[in-house]
N, CA and C atoms of all chains as a GROMACS GRO file, in nm:
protein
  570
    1UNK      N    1  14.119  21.569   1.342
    1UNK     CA    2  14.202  21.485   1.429
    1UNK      C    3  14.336  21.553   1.452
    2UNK      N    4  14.374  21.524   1.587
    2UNK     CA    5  14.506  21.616   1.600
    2UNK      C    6  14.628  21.555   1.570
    3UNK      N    7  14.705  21.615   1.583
    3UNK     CA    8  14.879  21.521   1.541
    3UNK      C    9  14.919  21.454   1.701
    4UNK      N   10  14.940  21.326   1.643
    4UNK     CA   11  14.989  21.258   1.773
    4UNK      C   12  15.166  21.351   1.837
    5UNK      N   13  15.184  21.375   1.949
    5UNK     CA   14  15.303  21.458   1.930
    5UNK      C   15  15.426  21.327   1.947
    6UNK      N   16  15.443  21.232   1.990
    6UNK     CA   17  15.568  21.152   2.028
    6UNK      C   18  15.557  20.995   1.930
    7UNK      N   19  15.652  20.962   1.854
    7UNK     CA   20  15.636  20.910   1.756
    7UNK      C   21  15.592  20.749   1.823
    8UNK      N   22  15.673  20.710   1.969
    8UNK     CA   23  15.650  20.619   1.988
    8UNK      C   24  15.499  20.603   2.039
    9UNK      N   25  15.455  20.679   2.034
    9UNK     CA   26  15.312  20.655   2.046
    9UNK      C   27  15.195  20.628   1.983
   10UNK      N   28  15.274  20.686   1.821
   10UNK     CA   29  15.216  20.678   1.719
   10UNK      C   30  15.236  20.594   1.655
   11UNK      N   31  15.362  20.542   1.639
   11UNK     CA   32  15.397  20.361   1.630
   11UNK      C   33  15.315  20.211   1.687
   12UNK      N   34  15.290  20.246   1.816
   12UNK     CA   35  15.218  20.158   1.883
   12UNK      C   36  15.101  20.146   1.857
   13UNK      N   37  15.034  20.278   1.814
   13UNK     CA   38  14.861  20.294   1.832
   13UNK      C   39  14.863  20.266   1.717
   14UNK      N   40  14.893  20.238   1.590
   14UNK     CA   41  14.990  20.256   1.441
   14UNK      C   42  14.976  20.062   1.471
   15UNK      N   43  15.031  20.003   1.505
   15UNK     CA   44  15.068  19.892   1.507
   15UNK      C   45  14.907  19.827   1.570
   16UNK      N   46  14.849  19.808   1.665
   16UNK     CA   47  14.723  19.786   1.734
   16UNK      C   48  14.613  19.816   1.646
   17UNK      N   49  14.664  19.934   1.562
   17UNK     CA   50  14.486  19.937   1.466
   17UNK      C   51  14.544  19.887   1.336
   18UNK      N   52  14.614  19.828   1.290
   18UNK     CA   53  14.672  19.736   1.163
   18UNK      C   54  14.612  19.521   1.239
   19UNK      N   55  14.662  19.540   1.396
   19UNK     CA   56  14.643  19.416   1.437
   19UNK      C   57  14.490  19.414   1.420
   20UNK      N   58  14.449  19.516   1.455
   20UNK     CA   59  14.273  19.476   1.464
   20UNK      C   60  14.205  19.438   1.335
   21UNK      N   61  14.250  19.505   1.207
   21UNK     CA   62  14.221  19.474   1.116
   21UNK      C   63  14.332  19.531   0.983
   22UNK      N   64  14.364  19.381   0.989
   22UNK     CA   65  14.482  19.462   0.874
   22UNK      C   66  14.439  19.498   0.765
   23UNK      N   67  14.295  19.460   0.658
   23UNK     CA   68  14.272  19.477   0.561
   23UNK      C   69  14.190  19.607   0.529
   24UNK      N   70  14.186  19.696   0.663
   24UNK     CA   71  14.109  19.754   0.610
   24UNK      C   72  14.182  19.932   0.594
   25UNK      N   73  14.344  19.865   0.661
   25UNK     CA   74  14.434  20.042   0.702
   25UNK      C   75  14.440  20.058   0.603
   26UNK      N   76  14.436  20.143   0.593
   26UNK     CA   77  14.591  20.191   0.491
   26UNK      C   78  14.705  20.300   0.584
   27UNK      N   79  14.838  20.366   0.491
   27UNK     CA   80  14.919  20.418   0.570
   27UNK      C   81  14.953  20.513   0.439
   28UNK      N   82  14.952  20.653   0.489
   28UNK     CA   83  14.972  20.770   0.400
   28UNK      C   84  15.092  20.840   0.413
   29UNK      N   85  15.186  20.870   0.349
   29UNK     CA   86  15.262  20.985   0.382
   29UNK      C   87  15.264  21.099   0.254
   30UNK      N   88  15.234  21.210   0.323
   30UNK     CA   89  15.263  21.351   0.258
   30UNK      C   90  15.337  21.413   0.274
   31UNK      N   91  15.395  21.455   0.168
   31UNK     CA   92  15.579  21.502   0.128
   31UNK      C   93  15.512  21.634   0.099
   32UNK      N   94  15.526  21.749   0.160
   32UNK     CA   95  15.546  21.916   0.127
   32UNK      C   96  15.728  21.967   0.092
   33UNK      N   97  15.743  21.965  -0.050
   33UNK     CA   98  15.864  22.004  -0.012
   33UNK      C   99  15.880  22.157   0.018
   34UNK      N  100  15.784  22.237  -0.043
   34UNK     CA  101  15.816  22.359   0.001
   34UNK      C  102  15.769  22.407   0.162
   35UNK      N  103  15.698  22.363   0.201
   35UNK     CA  104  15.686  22.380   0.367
   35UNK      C  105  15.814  22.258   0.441
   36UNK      N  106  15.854  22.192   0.359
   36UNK     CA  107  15.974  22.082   0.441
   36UNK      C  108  15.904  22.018   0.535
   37UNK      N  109  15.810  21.950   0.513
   37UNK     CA  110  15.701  21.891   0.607
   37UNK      C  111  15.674  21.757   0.569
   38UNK      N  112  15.597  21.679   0.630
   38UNK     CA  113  15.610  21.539   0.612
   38UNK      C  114  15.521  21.494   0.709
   39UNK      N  115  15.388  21.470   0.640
   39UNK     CA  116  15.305  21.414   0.752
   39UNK      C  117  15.223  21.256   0.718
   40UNK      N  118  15.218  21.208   0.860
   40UNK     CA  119  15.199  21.066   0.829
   40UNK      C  120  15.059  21.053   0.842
   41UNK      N  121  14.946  20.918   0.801
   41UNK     CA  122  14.849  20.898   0.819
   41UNK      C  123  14.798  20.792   0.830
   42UNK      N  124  14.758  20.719   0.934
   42UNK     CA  125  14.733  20.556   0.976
   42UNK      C  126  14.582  20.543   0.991
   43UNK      N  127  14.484  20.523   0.919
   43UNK     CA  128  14.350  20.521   0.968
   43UNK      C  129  14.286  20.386   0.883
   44UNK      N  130  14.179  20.322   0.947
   44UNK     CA  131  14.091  20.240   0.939
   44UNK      C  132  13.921  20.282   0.882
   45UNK      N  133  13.901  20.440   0.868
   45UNK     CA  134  13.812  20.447   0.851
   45UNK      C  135  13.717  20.515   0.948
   46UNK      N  136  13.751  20.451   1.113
   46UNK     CA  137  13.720  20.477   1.200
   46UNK      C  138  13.796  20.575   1.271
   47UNK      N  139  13.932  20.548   1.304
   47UNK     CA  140  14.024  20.617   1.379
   47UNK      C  141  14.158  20.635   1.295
   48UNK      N  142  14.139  20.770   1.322
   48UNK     CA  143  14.289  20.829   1.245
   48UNK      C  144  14.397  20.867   1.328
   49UNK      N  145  14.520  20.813   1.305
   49UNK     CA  146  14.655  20.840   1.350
   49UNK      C  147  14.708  20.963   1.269
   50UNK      N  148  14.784  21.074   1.300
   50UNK     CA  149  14.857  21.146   1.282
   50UNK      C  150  14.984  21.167   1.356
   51UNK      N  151  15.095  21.177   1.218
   51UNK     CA  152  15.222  21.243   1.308
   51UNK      C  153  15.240  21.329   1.189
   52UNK      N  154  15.306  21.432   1.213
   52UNK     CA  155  15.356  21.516   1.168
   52UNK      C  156  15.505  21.615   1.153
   53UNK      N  157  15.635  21.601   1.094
   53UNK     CA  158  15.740  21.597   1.106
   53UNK      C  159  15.821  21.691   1.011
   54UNK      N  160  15.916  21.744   1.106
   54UNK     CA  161  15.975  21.852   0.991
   54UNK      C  162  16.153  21.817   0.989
   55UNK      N  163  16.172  21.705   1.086
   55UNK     CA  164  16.304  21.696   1.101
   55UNK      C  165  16.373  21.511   1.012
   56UNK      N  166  16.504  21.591   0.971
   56UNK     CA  167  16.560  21.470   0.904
   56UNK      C  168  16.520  21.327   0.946
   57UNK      N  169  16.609  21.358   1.082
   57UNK     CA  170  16.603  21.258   1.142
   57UNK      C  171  16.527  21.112   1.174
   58UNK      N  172  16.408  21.186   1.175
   58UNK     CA  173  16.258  21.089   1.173
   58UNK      C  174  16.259  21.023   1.058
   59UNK      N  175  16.317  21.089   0.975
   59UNK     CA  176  16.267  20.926   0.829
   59UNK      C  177  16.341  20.808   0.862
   60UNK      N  178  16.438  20.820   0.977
   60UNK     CA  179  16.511  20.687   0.974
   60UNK      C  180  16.391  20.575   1.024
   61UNK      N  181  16.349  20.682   1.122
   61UNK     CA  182  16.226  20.556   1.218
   61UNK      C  183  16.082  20.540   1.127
   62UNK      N  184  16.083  20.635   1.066
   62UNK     CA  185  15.926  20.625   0.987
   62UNK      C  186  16.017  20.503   0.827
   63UNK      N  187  16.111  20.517   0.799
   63UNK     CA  188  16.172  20.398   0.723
   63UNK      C  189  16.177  20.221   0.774
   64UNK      N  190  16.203  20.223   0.868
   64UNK     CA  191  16.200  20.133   0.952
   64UNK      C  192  16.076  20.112   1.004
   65UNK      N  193  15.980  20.133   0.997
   65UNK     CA  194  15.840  20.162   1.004
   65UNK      C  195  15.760  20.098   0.932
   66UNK      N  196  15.783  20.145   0.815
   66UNK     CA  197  15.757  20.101   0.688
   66UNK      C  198  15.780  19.967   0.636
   67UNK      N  199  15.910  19.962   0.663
   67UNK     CA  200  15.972  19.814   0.607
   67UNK      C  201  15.879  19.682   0.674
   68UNK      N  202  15.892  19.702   0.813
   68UNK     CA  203  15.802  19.611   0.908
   68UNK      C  204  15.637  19.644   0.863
   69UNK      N  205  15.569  19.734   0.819
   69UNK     CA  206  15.454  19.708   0.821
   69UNK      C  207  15.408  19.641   0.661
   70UNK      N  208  15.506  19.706   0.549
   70UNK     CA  209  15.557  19.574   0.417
   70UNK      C  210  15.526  19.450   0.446
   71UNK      N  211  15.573  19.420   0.539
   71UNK     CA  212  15.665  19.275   0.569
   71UNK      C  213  15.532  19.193   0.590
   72UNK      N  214  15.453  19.271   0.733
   72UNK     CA  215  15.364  19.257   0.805
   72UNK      C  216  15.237  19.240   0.650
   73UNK      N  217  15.232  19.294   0.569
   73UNK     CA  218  15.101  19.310   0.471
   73UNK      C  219  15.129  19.201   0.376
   74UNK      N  220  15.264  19.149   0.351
   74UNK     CA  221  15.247  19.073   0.259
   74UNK      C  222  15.259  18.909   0.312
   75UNK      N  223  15.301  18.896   0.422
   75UNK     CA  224  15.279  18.787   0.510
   75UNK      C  225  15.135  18.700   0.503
   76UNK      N  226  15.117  18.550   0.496
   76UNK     CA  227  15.012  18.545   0.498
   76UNK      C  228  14.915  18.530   0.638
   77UNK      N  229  14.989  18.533   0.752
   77UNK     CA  230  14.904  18.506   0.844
   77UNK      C  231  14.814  18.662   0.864
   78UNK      N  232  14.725  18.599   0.962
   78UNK     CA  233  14.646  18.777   0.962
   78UNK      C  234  14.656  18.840   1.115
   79UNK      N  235  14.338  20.553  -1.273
   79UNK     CA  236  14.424  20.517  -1.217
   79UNK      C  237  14.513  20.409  -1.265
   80UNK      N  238  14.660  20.441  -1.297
   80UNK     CA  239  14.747  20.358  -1.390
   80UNK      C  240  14.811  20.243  -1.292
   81UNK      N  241  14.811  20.132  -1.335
   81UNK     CA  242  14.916  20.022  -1.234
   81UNK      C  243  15.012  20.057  -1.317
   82UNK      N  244  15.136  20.054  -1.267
   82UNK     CA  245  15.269  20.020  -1.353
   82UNK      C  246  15.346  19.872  -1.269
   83UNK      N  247  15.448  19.862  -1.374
   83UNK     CA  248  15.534  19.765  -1.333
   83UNK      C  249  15.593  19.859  -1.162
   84UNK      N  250  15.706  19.750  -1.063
   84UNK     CA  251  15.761  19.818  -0.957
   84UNK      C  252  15.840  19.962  -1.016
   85UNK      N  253  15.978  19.896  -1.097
   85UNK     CA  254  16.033  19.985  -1.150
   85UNK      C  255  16.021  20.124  -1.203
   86UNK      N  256  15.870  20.102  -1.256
   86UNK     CA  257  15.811  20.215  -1.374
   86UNK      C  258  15.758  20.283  -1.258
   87UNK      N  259  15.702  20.262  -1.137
   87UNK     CA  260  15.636  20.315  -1.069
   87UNK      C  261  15.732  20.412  -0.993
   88UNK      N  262  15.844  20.355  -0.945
   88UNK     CA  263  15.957  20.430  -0.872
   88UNK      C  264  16.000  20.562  -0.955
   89UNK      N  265  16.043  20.512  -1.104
   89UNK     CA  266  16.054  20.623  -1.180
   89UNK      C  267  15.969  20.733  -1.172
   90UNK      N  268  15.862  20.719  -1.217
   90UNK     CA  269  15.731  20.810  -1.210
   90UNK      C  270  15.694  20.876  -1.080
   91UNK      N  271  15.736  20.818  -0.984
   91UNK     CA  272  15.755  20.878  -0.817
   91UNK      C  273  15.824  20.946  -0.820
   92UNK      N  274  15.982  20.900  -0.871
   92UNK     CA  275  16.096  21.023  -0.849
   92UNK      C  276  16.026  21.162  -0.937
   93UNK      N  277  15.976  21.125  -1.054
   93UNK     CA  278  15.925  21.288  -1.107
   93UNK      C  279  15.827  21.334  -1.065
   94UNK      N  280  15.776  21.275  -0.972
   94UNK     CA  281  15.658  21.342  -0.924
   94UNK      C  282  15.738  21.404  -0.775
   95UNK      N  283  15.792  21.389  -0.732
   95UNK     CA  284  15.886  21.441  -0.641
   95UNK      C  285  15.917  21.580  -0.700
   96UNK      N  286  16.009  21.560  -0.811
   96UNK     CA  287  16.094  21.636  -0.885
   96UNK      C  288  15.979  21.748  -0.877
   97UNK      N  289  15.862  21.746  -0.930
   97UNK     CA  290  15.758  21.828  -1.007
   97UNK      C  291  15.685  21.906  -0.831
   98UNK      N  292  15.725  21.844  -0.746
   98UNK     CA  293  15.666  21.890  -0.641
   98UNK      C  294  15.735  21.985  -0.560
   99UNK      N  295  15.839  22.002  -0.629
   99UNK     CA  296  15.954  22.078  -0.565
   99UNK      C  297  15.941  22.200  -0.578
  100UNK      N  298  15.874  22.267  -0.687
  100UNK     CA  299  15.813  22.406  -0.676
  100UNK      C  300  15.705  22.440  -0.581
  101UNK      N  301  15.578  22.358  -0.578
  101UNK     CA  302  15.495  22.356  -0.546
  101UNK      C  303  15.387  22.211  -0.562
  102UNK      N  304  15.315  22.208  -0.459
  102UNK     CA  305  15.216  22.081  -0.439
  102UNK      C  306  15.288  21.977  -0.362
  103UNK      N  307  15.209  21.893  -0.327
  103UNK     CA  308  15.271  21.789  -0.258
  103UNK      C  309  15.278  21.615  -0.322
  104UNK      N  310  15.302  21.550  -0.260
  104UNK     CA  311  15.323  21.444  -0.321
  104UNK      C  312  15.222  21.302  -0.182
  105UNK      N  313  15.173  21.255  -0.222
  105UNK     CA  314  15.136  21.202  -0.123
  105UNK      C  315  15.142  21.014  -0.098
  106UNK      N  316  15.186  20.940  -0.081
  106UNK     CA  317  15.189  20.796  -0.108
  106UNK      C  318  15.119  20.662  -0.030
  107UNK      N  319  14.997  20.633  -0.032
  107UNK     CA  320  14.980  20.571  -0.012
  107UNK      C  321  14.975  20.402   0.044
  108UNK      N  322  15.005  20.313   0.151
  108UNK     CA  323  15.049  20.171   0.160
  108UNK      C  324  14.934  20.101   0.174
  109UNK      N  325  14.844  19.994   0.121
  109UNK     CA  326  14.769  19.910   0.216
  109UNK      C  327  14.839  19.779   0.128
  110UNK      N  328  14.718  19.693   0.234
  110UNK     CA  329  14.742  19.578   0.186
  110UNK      C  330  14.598  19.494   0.097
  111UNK      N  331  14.690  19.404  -0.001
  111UNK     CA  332  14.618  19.385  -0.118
  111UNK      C  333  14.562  19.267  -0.108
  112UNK      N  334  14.498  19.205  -0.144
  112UNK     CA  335  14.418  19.019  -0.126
  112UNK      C  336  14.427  18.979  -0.312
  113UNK      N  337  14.432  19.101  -0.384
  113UNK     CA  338  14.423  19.030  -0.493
  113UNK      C  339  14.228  19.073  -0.591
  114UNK      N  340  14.157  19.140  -0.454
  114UNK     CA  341  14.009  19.125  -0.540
  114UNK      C  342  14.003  19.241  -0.618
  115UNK      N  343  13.927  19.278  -0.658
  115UNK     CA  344  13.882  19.389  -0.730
  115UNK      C  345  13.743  19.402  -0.728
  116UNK      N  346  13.648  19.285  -0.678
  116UNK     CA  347  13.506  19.361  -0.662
  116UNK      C  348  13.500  19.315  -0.500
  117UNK      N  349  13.387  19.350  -0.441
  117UNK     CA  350  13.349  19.312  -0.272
  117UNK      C  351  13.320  19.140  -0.303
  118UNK      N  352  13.303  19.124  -0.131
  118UNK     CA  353  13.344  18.999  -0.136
  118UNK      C  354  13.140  18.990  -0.155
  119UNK      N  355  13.122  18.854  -0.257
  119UNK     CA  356  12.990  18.838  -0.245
  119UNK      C  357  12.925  18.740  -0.136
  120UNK      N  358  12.822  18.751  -0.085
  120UNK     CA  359  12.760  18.714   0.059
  120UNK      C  360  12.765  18.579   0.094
  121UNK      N  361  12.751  18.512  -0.011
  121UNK     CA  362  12.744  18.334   0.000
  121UNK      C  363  12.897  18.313   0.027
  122UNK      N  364  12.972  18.358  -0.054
  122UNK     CA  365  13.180  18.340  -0.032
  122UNK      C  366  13.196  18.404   0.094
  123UNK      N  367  13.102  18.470   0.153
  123UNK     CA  368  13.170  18.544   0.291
  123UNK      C  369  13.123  18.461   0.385
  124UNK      N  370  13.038  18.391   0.383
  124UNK     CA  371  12.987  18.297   0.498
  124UNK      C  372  13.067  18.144   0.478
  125UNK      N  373  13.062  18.139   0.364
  125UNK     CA  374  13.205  18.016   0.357
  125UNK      C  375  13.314  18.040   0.414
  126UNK      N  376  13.386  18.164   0.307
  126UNK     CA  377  13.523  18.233   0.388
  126UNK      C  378  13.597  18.095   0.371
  127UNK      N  379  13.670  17.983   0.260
  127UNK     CA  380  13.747  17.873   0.285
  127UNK      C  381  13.872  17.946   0.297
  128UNK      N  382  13.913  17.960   0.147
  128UNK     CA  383  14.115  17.965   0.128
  128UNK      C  384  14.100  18.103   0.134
  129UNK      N  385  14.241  18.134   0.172
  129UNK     CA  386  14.333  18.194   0.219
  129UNK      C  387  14.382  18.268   0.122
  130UNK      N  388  14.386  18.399   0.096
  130UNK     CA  389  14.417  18.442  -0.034
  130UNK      C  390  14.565  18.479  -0.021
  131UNK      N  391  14.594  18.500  -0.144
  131UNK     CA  392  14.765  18.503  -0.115
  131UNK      C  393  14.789  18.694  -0.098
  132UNK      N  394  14.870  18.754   0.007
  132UNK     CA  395  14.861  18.895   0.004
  132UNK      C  396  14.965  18.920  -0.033
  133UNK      N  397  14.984  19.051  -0.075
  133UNK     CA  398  15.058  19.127  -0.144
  133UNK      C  399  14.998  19.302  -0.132
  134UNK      N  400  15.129  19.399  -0.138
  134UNK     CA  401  15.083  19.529  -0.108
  134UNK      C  402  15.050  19.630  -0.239
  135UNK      N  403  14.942  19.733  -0.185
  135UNK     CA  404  14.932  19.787  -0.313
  135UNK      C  405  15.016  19.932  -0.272
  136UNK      N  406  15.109  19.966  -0.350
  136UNK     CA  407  15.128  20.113  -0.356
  136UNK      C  408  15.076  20.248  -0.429
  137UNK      N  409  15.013  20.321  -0.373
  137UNK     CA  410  14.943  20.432  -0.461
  137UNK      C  411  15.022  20.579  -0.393
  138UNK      N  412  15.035  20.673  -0.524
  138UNK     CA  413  15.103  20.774  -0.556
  138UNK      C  414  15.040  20.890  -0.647
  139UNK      N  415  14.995  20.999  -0.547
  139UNK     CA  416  14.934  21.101  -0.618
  139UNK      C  417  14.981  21.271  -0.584
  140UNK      N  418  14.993  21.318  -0.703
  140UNK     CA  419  15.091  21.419  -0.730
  140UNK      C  420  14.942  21.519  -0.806
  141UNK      N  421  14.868  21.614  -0.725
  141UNK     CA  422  14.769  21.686  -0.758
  141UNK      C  423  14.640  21.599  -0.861
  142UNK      N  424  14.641  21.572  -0.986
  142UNK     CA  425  14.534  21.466  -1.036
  142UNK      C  426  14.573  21.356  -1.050
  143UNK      N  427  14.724  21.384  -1.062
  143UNK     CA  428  14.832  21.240  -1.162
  143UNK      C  429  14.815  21.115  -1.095
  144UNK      N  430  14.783  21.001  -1.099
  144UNK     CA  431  14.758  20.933  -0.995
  144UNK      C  432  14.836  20.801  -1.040
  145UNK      N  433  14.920  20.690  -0.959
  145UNK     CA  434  14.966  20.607  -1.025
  145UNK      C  435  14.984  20.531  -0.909
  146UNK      N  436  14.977  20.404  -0.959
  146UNK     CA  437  14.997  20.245  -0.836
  146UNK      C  438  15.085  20.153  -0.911
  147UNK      N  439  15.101  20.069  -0.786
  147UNK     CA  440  15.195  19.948  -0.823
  147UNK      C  441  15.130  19.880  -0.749
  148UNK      N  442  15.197  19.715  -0.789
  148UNK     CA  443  15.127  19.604  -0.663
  148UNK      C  444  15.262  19.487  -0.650
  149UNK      N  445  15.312  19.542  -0.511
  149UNK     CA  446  15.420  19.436  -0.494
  149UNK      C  447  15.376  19.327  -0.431
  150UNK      N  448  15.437  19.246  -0.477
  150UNK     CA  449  15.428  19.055  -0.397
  150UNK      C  450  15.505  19.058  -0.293
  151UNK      N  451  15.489  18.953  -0.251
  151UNK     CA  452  15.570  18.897  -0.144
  151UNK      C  453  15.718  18.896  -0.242
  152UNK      N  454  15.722  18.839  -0.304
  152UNK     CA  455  15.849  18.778  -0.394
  152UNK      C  456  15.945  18.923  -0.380
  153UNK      N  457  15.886  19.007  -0.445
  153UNK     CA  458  15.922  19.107  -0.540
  153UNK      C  459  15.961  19.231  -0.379
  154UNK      N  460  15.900  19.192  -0.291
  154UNK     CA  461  15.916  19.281  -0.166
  154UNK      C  462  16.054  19.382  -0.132
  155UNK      N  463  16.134  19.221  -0.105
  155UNK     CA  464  16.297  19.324  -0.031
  155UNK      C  465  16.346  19.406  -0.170
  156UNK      N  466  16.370  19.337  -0.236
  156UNK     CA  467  16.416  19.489  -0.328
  156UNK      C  468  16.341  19.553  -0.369
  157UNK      N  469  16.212  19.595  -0.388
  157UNK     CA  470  16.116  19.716  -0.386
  157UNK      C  471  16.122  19.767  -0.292
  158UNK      N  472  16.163  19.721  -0.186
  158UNK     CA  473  16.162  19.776  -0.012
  158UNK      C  474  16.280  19.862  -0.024
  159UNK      N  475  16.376  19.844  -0.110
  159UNK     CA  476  16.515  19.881  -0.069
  159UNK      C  477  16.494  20.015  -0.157
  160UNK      N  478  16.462  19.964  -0.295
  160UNK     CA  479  16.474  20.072  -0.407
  160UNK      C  480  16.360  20.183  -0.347
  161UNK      N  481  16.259  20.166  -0.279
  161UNK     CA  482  16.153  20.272  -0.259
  161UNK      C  483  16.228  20.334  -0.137
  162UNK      N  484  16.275  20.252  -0.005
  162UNK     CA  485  16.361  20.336   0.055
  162UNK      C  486  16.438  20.456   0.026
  163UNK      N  487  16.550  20.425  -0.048
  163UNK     CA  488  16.631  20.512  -0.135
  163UNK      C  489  16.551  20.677  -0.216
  164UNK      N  490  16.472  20.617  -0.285
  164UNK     CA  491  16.414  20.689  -0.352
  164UNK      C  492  16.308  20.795  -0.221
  165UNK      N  493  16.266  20.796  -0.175
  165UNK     CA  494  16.179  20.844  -0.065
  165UNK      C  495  16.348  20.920  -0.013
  166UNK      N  496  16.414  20.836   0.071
  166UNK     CA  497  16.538  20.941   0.117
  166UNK      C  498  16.636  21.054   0.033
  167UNK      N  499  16.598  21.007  -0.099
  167UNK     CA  500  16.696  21.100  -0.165
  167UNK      C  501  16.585  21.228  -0.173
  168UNK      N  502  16.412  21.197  -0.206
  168UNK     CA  503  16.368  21.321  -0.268
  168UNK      C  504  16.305  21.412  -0.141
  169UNK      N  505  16.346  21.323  -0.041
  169UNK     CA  506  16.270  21.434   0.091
  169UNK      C  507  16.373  21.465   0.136
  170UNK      N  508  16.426  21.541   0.041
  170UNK     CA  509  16.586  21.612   0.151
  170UNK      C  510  16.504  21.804   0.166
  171UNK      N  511  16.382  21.812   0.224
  171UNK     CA  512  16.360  21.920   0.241
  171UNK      C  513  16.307  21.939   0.396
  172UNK      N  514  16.372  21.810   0.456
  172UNK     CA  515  16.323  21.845   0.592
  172UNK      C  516  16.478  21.919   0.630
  173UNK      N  517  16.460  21.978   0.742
  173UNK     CA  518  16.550  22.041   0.844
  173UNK      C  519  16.637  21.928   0.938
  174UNK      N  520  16.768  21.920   0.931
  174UNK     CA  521  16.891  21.876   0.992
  174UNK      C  522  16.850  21.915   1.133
  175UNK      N  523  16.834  21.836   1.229
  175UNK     CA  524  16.829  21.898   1.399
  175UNK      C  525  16.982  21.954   1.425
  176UNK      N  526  16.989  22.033   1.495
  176UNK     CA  527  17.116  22.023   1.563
  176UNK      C  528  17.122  21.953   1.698
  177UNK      N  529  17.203  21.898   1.695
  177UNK     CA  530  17.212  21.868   1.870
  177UNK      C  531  17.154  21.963   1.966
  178UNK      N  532  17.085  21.923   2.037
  178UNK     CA  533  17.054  22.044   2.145
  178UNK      C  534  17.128  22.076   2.266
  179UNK      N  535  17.239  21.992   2.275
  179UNK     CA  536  17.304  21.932   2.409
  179UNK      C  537  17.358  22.124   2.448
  180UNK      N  538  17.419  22.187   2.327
  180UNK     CA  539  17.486  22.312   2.404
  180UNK      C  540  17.359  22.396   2.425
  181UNK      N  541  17.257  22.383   2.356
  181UNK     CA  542  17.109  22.470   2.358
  181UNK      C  543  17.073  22.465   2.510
  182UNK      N  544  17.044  22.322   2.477
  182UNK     CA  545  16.982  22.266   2.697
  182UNK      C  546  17.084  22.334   2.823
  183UNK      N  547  17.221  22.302   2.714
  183UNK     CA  548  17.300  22.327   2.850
  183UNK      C  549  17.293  22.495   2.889
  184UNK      N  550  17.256  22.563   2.776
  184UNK     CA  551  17.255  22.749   2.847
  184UNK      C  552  17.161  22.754   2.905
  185UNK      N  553  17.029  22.638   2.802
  185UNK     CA  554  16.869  22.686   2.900
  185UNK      C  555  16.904  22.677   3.090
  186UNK      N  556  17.009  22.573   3.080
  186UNK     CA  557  17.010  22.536   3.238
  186UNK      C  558  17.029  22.630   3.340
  187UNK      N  559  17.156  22.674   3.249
  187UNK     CA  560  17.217  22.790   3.337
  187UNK      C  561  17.124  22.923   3.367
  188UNK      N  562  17.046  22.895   3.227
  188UNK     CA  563  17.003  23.061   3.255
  188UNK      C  564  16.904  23.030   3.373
  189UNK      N  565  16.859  22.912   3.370
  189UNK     CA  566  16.754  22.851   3.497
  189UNK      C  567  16.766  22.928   3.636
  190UNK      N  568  16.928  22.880   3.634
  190UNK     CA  569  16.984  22.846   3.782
  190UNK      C  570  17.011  22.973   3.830
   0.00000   0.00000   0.00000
């Protein structure tokens, strides 16, 4: 599977396969510190999301990311 | 695969960070939890009544080392905050962008 290249895209498609079935995502991140890399992973089993990131910056939005999809998992509606 | 308390788990993250800093990666896992531990059996799935209470599981693996937590709802915003933190302090190995604004602005010129 390839790396999604624009994050907001990967957010959305990220968000739509959690709505379809929330129990079955999960959400990965891999920390390389010696390549300084940081890649994300959103899949169902079926379809896998990738982003892939080498810049500071992005942890603000992949933080904020996070927090909401927390929020979203421990909520009880489905 | 070890559950720990939130706390114990954060700890054990930061050194698995620490330990990854030579080499290997660190990888962390989010889903979400219902609480079961075996599949759902066939007669309870066609009922399907209550509503189970959710909560997230966190898993954390550092080459074999493998370690989880399981936050509640309760226990959420400050595990949210403290795992924040901890994640921003140990991935300081990405690259600072620079602005590109003076970069774009030569590409322009050299355009024109």
């Amino acid at each position: 599977m390839t790396f999604i290249k624009s994050w907001e895209d990967f957010e959305k498609a990220a968000e739509k396969l959690y709505l379809a079935n929330p129990m079955k995502v999960r959400y990965t991140m891999k920390y390389r510190h010696t390549d300084g890399a940081l890649v994300l992973k959103f899949t169902d089993d079926a379809v896998c999301l990738q982003y892939k990131t080498e810049v500071q910056q992005d942890m603000k939005k992949i933080d904020r990311f996070m927090i909401n999809l927390m929020r979203h998992m421990v909520s009880s509606d489905k | 695969m070890v559950v720990l308390e939130n706390d114990a788990f954060l700890t054990s993250l930061t050194l698995m960070y620490q330990k990854a800093r030579l080499h290997g990666s660190v990888r962390v896992t989010l889903k979400r939890y219902d609480g079961r531990t075996k599949p759902v059996p066939r007669v309870e799935a066609a009922a399907n009544k209550e509503e189970p209470e959710y909560s997230c599981i966190f898993r954390a693996t550092l080459a074999s080392k493998k370690i989880s937590t399981i936050v509640t709802a309760n226990a959420l915003s400050e595990f949210q905050a403290a795992f924040s933190s901890t994640i921003r302090s140990n991935m300081d190995g990405l690259k600072k962008q620079k602005k590109s604004k003076g970069k774009r602005k030569s590409k322009a010129t050299a355009t024109q």
